[in-house]
C-alpha positions as CSV (number, residue, x, y, z in Angstrom):
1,X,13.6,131.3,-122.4
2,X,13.7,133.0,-119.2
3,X,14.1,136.3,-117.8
4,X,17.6,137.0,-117.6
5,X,17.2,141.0,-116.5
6,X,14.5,142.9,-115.0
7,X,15.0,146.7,-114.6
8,X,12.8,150.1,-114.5
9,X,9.9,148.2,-116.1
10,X,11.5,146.3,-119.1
11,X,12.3,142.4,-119.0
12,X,15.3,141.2,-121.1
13,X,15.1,137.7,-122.2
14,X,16.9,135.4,-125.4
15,X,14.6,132.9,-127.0
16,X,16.2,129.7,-127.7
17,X,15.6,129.2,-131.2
18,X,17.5,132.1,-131.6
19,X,21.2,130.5,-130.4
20,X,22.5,130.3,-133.9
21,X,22.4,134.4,-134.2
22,X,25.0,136.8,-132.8
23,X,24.5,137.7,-129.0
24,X,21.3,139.8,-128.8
25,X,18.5,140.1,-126.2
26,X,14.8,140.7,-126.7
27,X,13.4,143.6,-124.8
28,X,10.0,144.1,-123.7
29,X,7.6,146.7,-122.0
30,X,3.8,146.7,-122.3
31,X,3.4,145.1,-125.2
32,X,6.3,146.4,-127.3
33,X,9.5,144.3,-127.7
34,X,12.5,145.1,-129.2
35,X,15.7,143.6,-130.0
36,X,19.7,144.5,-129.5
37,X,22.3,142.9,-130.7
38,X,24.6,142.9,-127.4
39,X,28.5,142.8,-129.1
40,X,29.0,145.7,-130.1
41,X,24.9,147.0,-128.8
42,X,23.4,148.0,-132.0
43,X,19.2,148.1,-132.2
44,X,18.0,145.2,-135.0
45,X,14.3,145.7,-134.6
46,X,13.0,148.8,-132.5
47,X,9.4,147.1,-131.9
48,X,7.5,150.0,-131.6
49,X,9.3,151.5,-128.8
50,X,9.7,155.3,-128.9
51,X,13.3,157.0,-129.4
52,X,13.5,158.3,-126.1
53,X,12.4,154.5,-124.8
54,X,15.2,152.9,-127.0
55,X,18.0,155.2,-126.2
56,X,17.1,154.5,-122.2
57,X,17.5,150.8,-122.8
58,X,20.9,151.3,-124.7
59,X,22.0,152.8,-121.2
60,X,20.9,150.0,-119.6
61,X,22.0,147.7,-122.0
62,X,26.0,149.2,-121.7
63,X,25.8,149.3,-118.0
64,X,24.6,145.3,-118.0
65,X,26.0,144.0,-121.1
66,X,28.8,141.7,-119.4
67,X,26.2,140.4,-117.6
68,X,24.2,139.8,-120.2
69,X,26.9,138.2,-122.6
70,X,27.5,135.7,-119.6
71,X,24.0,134.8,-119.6
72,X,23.8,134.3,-123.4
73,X,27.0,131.9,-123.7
74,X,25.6,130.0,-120.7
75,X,22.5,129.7,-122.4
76,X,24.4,128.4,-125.2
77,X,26.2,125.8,-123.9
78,X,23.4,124.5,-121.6
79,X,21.6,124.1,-125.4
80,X,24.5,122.6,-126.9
81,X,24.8,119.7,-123.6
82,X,21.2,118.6,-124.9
């Protein structure tokens, strides 16, 4: 899937085979990724990024997360016209 967000050095992206779960978005910096479930945001996997790291991108995350919702449901139903 593609890039849906990039901002202060972390990409956010959803991965396709991942439809059928809740909204969430994978996060990634170097070579950590994380995920966040986006409704209500809520960490699932921290993927090695430090507190201070995680608690920046939940600040992103609430300042972008209409945006990203948007993206995710037309991400779904681009997958479900298949």
């Amino acid at each position: 899937m593609p890039v849906v967000l990039r901002l202060k050095g972390y990409r956010f992206w959803f991965y396709e085979a991942d439809l059928s779960e809740p909204p969430h978005v994978h996060v990634g910096k170097d070579d950590k990724e994380a995920k966040f479930w986006l409704d209500p945001i809520d960490l699932a996997r921290a993927g090695h990024f430090h507190p201070h790291e995680l608690s920046k991108i939940q600040r992103i995350l609430k300042d972008y997360q209409l945006d990203l919702l948007e993206a995710w449901y037309s991400e779904l139903e681009k997958h479900a016209n298949r």
